[in-house]
BAVEX-993671 format. One record per atom (N, C-alpha, C): residue in one letter; x, y, z. Coordinates in pm, whole numbers, padded with zeros to 5 digits, always signed. Example, Ala and Ser with C-alpha at 12.3 -4.5 7.8 and 13.67 -1.06 7.14 Angstrom:
BEGIN
a+01319-00569+00780;a+01230-00450+00780;a+01320-00330+00780;s+01285-00225+00708;s+01367-00106+00714;s+01290+00003+00787;
//
This chain:
BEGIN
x-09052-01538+14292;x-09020-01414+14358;x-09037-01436+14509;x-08921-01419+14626;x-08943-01382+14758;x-08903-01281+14833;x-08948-01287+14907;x-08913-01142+14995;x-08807-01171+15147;x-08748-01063+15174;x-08685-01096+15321;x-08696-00959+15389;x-08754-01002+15527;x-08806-00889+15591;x-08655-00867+15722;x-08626-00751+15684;x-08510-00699+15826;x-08609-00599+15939;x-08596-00564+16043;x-08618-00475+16137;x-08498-00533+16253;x-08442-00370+16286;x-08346-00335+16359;x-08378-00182+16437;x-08329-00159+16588;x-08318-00049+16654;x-08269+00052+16617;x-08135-00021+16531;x-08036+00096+16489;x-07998+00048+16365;x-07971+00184+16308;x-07978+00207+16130;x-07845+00125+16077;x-07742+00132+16210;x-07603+00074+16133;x-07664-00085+16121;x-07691-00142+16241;x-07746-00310+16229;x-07813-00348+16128;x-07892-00223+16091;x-07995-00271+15955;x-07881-00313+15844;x-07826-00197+15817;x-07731-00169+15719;x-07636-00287+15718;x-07566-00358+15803;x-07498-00465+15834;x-07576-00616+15783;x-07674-00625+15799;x-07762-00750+15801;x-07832-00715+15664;x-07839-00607+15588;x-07883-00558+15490;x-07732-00649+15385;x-07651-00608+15401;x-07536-00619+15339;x-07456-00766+15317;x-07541-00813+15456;x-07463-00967+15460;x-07557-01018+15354;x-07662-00985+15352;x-07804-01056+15309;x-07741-01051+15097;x-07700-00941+15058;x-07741-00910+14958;x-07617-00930+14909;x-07511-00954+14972;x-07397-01041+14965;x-07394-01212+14881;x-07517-01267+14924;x-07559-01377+14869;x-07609-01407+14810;x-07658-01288+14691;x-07758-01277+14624;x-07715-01251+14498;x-07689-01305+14356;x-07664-01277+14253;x-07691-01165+14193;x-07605-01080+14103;x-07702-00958+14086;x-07802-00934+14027;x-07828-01016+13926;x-07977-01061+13881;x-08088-01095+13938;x-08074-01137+14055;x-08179-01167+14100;x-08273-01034+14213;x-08157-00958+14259;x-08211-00874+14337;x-08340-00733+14229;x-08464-00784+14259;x-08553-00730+14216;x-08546-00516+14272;x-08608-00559+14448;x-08639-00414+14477;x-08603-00373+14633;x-08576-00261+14677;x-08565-00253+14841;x-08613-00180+14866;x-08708-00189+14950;x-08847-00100+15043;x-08709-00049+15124;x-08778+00079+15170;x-08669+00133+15341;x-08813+00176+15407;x-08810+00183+15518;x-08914+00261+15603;x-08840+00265+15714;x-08922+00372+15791;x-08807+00454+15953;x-08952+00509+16018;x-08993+00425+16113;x-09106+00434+16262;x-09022+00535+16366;x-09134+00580+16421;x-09038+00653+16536;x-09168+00628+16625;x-09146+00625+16768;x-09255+00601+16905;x-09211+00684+17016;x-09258+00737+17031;x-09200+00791+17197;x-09291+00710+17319;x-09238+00653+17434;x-09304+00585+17520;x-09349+00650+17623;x-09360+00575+17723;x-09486+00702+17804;x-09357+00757+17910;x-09210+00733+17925;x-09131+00821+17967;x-09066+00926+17850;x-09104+00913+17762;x-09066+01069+17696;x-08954+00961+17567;x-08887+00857+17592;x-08780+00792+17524;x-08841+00766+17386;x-08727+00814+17292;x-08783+00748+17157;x-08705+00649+17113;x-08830+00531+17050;x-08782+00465+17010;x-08769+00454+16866;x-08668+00378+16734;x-08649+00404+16603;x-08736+00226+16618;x-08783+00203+16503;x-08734+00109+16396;x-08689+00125+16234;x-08605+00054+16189;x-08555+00115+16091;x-08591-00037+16039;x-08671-00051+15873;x-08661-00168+15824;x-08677-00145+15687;x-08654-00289+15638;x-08638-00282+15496;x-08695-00419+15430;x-08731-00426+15342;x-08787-00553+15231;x-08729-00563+15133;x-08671-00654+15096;x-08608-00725+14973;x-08663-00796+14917;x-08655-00754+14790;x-08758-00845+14667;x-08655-00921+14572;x-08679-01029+14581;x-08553-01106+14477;x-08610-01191+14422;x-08562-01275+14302;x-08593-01382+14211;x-08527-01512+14338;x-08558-01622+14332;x-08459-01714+14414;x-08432-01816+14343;
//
């Protein structure tokens, strides 16, 4: 069993690199997908996202 860790700014990039990823992946093997979504505001007021995800697969 391994894992592959994504983090991206923006939700479409995740989604893109999410897709290439799981593209290569038999369908058997893909176990599970974590999502999680951070949010920060910095000390000028700007928020920042991270948007990430974990993939659990057989390899």
């Amino acid at each position: 069993m391994q894992v592959k860790l994504f983090d991206e700014e923006h939700e479409t990039d995740l989604e893109q690199k999410l897709n290439r990823f799981l593209g290569t992946l038999s369908e058997d093997s893909l176990i599970d997908i974590k999502y999680q979504v951070a949010l920060h505001v910095d000390q000028e007021g700007e928020q920042i996202y991270c948007f990430s995800a974990m993939v659990v697969y057989r390899a």
